[in-house]
C-alpha positions in Angstrom: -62.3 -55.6 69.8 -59.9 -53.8 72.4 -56.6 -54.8 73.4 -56.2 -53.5 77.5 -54.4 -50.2 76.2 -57.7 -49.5 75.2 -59.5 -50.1 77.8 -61.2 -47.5 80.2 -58.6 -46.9 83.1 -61.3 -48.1 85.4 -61.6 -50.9 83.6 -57.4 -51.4 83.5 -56.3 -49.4 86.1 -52.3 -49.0 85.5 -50.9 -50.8 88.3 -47.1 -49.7 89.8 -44.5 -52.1 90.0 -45.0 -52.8 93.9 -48.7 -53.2 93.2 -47.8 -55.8 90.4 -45.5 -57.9 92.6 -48.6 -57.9 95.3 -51.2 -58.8 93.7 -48.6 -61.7 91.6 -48.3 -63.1 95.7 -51.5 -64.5 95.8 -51.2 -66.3 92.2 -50.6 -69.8 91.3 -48.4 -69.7 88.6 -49.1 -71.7 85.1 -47.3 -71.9 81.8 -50.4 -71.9 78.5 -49.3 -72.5 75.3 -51.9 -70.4 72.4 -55.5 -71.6 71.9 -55.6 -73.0 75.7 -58.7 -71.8 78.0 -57.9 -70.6 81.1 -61.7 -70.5 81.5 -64.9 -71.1 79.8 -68.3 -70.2 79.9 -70.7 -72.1 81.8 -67.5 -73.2 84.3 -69.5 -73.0 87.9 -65.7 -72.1 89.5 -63.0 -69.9 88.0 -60.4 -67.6 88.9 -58.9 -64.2 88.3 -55.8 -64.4 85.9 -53.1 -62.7 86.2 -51.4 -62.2 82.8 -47.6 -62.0 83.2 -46.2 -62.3 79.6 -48.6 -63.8 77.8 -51.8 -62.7 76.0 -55.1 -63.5 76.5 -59.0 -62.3 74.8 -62.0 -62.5 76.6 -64.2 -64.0 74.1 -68.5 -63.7 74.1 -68.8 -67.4 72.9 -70.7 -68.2 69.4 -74.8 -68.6 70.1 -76.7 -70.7 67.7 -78.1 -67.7 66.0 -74.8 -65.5 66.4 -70.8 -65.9 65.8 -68.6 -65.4 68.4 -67.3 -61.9 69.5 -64.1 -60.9 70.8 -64.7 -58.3 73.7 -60.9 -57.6 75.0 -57.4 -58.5 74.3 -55.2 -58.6 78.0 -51.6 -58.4 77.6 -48.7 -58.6 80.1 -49.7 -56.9 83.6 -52.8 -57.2 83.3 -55.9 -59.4 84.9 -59.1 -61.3 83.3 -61.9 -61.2 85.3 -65.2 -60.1 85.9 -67.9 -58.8 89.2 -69.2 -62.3 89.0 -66.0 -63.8 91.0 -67.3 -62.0 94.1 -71.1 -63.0 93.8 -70.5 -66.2 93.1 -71.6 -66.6 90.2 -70.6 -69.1 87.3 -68.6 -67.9 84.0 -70.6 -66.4 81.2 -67.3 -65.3 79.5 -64.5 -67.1 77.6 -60.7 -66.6 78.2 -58.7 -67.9 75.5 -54.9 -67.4 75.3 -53.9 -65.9 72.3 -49.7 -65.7 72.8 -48.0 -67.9 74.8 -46.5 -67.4 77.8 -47.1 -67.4 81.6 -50.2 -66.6 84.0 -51.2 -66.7 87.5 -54.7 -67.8 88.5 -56.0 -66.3 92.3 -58.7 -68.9 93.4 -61.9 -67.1 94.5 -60.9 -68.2 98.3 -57.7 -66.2 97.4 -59.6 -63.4 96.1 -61.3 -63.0 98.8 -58.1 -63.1 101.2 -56.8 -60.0 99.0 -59.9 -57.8 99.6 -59.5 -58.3 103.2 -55.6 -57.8 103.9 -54.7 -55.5 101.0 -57.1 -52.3 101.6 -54.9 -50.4 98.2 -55.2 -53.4 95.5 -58.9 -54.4 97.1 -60.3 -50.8 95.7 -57.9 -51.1 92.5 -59.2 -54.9 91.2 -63.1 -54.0 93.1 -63.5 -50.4 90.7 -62.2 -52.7 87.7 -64.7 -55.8 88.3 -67.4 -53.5 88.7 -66.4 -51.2 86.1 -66.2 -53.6 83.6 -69.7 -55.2 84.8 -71.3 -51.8 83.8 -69.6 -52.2 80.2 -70.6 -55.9 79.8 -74.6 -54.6 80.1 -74.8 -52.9 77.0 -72.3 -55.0 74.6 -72.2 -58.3 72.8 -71.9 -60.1 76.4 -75.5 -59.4 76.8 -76.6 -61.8 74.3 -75.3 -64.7 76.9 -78.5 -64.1 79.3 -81.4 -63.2 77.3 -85.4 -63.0 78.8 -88.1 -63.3 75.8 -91.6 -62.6 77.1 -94.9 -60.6 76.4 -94.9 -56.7 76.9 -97.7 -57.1 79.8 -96.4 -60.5 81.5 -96.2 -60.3 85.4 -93.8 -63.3 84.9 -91.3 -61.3 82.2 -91.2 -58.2 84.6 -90.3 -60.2 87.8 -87.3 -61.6 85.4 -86.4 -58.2 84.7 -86.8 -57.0 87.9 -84.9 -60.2 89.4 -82.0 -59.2 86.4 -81.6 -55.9 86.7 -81.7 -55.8 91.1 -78.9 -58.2 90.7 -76.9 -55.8 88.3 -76.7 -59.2 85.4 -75.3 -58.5 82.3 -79.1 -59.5 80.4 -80.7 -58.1 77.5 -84.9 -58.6 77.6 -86.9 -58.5 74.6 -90.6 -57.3 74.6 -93.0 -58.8 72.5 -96.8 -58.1 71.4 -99.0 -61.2 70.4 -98.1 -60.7 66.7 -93.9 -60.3 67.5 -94.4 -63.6 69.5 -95.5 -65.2 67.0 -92.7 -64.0 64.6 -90.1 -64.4 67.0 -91.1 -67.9 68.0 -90.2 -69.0 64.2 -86.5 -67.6 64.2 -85.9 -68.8 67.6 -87.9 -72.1 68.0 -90.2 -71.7 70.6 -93.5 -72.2 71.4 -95.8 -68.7 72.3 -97.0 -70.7 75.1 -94.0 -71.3 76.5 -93.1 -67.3 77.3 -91.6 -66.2 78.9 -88.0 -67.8 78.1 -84.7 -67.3 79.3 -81.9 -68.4 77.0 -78.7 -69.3 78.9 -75.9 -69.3 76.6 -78.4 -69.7 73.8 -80.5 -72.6 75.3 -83.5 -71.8 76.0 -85.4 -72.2 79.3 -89.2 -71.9 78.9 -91.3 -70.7 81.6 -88.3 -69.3 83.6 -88.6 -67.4 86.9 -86.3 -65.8 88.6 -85.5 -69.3 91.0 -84.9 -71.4 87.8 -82.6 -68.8 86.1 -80.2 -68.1 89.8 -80.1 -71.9 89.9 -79.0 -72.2 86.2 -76.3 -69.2 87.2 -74.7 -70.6 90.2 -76.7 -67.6 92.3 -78.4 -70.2 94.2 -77.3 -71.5 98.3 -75.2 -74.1 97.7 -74.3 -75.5 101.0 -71.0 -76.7 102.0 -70.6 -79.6 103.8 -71.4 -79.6 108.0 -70.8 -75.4 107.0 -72.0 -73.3 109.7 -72.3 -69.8 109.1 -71.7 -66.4 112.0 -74.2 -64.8 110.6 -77.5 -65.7 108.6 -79.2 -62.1 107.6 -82.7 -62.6 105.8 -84.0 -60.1 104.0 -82.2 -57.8 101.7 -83.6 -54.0 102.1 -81.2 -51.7 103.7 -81.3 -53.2 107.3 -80.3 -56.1 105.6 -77.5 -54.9 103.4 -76.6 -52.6 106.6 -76.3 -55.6 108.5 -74.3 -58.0 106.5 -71.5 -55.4 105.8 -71.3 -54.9 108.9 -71.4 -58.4 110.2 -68.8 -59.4 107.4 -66.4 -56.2 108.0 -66.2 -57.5 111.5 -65.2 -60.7 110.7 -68.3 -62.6 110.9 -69.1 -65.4 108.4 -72.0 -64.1 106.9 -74.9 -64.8 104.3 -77.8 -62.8 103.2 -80.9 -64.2 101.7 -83.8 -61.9 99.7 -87.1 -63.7 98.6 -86.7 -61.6 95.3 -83.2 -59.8 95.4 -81.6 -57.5 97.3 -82.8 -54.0 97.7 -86.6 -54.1 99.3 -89.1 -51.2 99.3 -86.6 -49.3 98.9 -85.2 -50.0 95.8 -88.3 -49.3 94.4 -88.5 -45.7 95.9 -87.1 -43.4 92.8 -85.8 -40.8 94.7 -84.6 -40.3 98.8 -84.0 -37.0 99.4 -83.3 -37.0 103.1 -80.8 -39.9 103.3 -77.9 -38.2 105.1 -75.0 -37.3 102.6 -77.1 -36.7 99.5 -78.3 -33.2 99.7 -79.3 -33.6 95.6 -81.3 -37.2 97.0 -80.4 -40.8 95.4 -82.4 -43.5 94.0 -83.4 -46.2 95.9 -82.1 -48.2 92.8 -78.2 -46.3 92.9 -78.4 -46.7 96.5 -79.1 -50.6 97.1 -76.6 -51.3 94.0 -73.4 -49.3 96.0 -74.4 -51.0 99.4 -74.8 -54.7 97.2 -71.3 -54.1 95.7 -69.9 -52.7 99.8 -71.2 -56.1 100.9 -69.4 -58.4 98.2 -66.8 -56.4 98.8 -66.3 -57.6 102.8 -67.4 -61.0 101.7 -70.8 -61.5 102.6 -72.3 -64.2 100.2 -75.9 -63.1 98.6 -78.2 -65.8 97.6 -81.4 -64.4 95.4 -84.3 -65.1 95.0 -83.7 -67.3 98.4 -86.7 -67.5 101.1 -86.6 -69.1 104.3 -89.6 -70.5 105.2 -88.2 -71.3 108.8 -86.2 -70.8 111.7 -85.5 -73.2 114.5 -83.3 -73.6 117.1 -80.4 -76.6 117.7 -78.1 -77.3 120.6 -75.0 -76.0 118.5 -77.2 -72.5 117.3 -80.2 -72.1 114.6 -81.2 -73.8 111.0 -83.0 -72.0 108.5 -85.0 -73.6 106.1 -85.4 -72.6 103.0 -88.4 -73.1 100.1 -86.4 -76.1 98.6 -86.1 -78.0 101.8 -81.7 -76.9 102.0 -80.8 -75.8 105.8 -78.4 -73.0 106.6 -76.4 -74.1 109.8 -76.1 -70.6 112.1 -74.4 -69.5 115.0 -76.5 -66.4 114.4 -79.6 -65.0 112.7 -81.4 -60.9 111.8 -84.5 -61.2 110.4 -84.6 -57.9 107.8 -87.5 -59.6 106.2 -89.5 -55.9 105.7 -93.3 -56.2 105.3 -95.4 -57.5 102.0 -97.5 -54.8 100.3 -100.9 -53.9 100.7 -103.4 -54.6 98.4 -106.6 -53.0 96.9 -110.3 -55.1 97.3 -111.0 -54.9 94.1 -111.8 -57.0 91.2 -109.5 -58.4 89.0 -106.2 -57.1 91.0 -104.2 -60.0 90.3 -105.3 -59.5 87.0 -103.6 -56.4 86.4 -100.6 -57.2 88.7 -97.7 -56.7 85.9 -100.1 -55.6 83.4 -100.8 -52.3 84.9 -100.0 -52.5 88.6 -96.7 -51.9 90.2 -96.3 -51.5 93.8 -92.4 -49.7 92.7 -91.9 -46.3 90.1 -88.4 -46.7 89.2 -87.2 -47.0 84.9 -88.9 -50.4 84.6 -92.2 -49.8 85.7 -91.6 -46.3 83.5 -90.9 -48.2 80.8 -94.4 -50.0 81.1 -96.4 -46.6 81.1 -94.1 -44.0 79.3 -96.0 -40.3 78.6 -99.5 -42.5 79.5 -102.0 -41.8 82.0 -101.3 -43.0 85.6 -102.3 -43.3 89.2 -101.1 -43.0 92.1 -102.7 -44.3 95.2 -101.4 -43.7 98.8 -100.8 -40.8 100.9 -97.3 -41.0 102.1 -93.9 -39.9 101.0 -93.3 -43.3 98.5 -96.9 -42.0 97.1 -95.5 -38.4 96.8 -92.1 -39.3 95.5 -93.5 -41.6 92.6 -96.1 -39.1 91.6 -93.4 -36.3 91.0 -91.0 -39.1 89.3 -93.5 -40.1 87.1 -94.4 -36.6 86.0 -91.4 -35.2 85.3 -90.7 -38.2 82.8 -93.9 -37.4 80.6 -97.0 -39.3 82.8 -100.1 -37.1 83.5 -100.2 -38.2 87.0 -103.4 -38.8 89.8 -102.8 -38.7 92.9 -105.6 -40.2 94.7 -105.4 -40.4 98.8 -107.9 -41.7 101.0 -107.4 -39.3 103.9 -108.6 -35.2 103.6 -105.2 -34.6 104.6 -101.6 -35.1 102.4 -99.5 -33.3 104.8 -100.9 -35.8 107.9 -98.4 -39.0 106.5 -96.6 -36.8 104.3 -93.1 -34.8 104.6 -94.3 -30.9 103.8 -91.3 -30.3 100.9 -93.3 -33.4 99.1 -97.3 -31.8 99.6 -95.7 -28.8 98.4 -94.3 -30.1 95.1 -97.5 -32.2 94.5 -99.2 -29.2 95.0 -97.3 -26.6 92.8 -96.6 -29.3 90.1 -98.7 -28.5 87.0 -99.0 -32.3 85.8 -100.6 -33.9 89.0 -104.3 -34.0 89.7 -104.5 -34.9 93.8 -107.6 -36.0 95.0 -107.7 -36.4 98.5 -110.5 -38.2 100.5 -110.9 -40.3 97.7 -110.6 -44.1 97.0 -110.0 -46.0 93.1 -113.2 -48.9 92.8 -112.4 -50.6 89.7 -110.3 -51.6 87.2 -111.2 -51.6 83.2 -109.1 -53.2 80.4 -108.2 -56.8 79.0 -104.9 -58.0 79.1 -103.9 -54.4 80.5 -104.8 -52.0 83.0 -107.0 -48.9 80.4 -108.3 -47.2 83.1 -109.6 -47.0 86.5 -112.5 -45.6 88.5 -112.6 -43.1 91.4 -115.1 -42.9 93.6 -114.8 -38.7 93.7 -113.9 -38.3 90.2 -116.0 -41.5 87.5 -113.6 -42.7 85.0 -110.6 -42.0 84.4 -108.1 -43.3 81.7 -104.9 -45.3 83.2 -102.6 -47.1 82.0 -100.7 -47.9 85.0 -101.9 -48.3 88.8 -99.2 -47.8 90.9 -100.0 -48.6 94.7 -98.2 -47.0 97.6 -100.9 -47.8 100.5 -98.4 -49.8 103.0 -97.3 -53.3 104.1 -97.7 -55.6 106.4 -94.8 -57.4 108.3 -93.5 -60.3 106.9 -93.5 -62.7 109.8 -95.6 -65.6 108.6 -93.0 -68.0 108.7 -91.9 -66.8 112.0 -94.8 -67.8 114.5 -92.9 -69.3 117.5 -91.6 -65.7 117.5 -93.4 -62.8 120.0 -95.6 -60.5 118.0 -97.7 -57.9 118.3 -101.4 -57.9 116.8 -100.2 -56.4 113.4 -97.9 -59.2 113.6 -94.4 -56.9 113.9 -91.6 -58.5 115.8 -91.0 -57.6 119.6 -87.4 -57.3 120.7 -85.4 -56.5 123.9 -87.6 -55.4 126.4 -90.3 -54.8 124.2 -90.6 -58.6 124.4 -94.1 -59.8 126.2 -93.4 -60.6 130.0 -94.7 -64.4 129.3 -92.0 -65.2 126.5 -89.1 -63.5 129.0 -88.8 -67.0 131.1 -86.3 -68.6 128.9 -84.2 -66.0 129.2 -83.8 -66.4 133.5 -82.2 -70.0 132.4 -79.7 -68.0 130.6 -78.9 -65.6 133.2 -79.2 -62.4 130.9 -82.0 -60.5 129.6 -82.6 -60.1 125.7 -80.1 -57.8 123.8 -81.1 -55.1 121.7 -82.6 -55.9 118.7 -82.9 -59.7 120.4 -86.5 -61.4 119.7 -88.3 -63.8 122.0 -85.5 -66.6 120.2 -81.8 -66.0 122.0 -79.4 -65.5 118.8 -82.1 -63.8 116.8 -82.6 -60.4 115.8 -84.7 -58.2 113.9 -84.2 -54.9 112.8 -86.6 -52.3 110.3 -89.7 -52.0 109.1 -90.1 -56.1 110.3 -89.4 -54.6 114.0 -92.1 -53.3 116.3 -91.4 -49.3 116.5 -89.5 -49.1 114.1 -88.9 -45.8 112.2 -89.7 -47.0 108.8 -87.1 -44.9 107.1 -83.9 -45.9 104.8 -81.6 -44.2 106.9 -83.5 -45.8 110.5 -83.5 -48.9 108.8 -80.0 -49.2 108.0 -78.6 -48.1 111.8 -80.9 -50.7 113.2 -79.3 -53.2 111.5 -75.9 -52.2 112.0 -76.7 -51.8 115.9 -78.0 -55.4 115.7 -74.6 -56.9 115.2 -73.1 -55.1 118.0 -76.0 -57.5 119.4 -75.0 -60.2 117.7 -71.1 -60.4 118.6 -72.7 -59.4 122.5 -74.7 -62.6 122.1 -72.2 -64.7 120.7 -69.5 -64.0 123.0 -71.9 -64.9 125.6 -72.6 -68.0 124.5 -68.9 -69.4 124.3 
């Protein structure tokens, strides 16, 4: 246990005496008496407490298999609270006053109105939510959201994935057919029922990622006759780029991600020419800063959330989501990036979480650690994830259809592939089977026979992900047109408007697109996230207009 004296400074940052008296403004005040709960776990709404002169321990709450456990102990000056209060997200903790006194509780609606008038205290209580979040991941709080599921499960690693993209205090356990049948007895479950997410220790047999954000308030929940600025869908970093910008700016603004926020290129392990990080940055470190800039401005992120389609109204757009919920919108950018591309071959689906990942970051490492592996693809996300996995033990192939690395791929990158002992590049070549069970063993290619593999890791493109957006103008590959890009027959709308299309503006007034979902785009981090800040300049242009 740690009383706040004890705590890292990031985690308690020492606040001065004008600070205090700021930050006490935007409090309710309440007098608790010991033993009362200023919040509880599972509580879908709480606030930030302000302790005045009372005392108060955050307490992980007793699981069926596990007492309770005492994490902190928050005395005078100090505030309870957690990351969660900005994502929405319900309670997992327990604040239990332990002396009696006084505290003041700031509502999330006044939480929010602090971050945006107060630029000193936002960074001072932002650092210490997030601060503490990274603290919560590997303690006792863990225990509150815990994924069971087999080692090779498609199903487990899209938990884990879903988990760790949304930074969630989790812990995963791993199981082989023998530990599953082990762990089942101590924890009554079936084997069958894997994998299972236990929320506050009940258990949730085959959980996804939508049952588990549902279960943790990270769900849309609409508000009643609610309409939003801004509706951004899709959260890579056009996305992200977008809703921090729309939201800094003042716009109302929500961002959906089928999956969760970050996109291809969270899944890239290293960008080494993203201006301002001469030593590169994971995709992973990069997506998690720009998800905490945009809670910070307000924007609300809903994951896994897919819109399935987009319409207009007289008053602006809806968008539909899987579950049938509409998002009312004066606005919309479509960020939705592309889908990846696949291999012919037998068996794929198979393999897909078994042996095939279409990402190289620690979680897919994790799958294949100091085994055999290959890459497929010949541009710089191939190149990048051969050299990451390399340099963390794998004996790496690198297998590319064309004769030619250094005709998709950045020359620095052919020239590490080259000169790196532990990668095998075979170039004109193509992989034409799979072989193993319930895992990827091995794989064949066509240049080389058979080859032993225990992970596949597939960097061979995307296509757009427009499917759900066919009144829109697209091109053959099915990427969307924007401003005069847009086809001369979809432009006669636009005369009963009096204005031609915006930049960024598709073939639907109010709607945007921006990255690798855009015709021409660069398909780049750093294009990807000034098209989608350019788009709002587009979107304030268009909604000015239309007052």
């Amino acid at each position: 246990m740690k009383d706040a004296a004890h705590l890292d400074p990031l985690q308690n940052p020492a606040l001065t005496d004008a600070q205090w008296e700021r930050l006490l403004a935007f409090g309710a005040p309440e007098d608790v008496a010991s033993g009362d709960y200023v919040f509880r776990s599972g509580d879908a709404d709480y606030d930030l407490i302000l302790v005045e002169d009372a005392e108060v321990e955050v307490v992980r709450d007793s699981l069926w298999w596990i007492e309770e456990a005492v994490l902190a102990t928050m005395g005078p000056r100090t505030f309870v609270g957690e990351l969660g209060l900005l994502n929405g997200q319900g309670a997992f903790l327990s604040a239990r006053v332990t002396r009696a006194g006084r505290i003041r509780r700031v509502s999330r609606p006044q939480l929010r109105r602090l971050m945006a008038e107060d630029d000193e205290l936002c960074d001072l209580v932002l650092h210490a939510l997030w601060a503490r979040r990274e603290a919560l991941r590997t303690g006792p709080a863990a225990l509150t959201l815990k994924f069971v599921g087999a080692a090779n499960s498609g199903d487990f690693l899209s938990l884990r994935r879903f988990a760790e993209r949304l930074d969630l205090v989790h812990t995963a356990v791993e199981l082989d057919a023998e530990g599953a049948a082990q762990y089942s007895k101590t924890h009554e479950f079936d084997p069958s029922d894997l994998p299972i997410a236990f929320v506050q220790g009940e258990a949730m047999p085959h959980a996804t990622p939508g049952l588990v954000a549902e279960r943790l308030g990270l769900s849309y929940q609409a508000h009643a006759d609610e309409v939003v600025d801004l509706v951004v869908v899709g959260g890579g970093p056009a996305g992200l780029a977008a809703a921090i910008y729309g939201a800094s700016e003042g716009l109302s603004t929500v961002l959906l991600d089928a999956v969760a926020p970050g996109g291809q290129a969270a899944a890239t392990s290293r960008i080494e020419n993203f201006l301002g990080f001469p030593f590169g940055v994971s995709g992973g470190d990069l997506i998690g800063q720009a998800s905490l800039q945009a809670l910070k401005f307000g924007v609300r992120v809903y994951a896994p959330c897919e819109a399935v389609r987009l319409e207009p109204t007289d008053s602006g757009l809806d968008v539909t989501l899987t579950d049938g919920r509409v998002i009312h919108a004066r606005s919309a950018i479509v960020t939705s990036g592309a889908a990846y591309r696949t291999l012919p071959l037998d068996r794929w689906s198979h393999f897909e979480g078994a042996g095939i990942f279409y990402a190289a970051t620690q979680l897919e490492l994790r799958q294949v650690v100091e085994s055999p592996v290959v890459v497929v693809g010949g541009a710089n996300s191939a190149g990048q994830a051969a050299l990451y996995l390399a340099a963390n033990g794998c004996p790496v192939r690198l297998v590319a259809r064309g004769d030619d690395l250094s005709a998709r791929m950045s020359s620095y990158l052919v020239d590490r592939l080259v000169e790196d002992p532990r990668i095998e590049v075979h170039t004109g070549s193509q992989v034409t089977a799979l072989e193993g069970s319930n895992a990827l063993e091995g794989v064949r290619i066509d240049s080389v026979g058979d080859v032993d593999a225990r992970g596949l890791f597939c960097f061979i493109g995307a296509v757009p992900a427009t499917g759900w957006l066919s009144d829109l103008d697209r091109d053959a590959d099915g990427f969307l047109r924007t401003g005069t890009d847009i086809a001369a027959q979809s432009l006669e709308q636009w005369q009963r408007l009096g204005r031609e299309p915006l930049p960024f503006e598709t073939s639907l007034p109010r709607v945007f697109a921006a990255g690798d979902v855009r015709r021409g785009s660069m398909k780049r981090v750093a294009a990807a996230v000034g098209e989608g800040s350019s788009a709002v300049a587009s979107v304030h242009r268009a909604l000015a207009l239309a007052v």
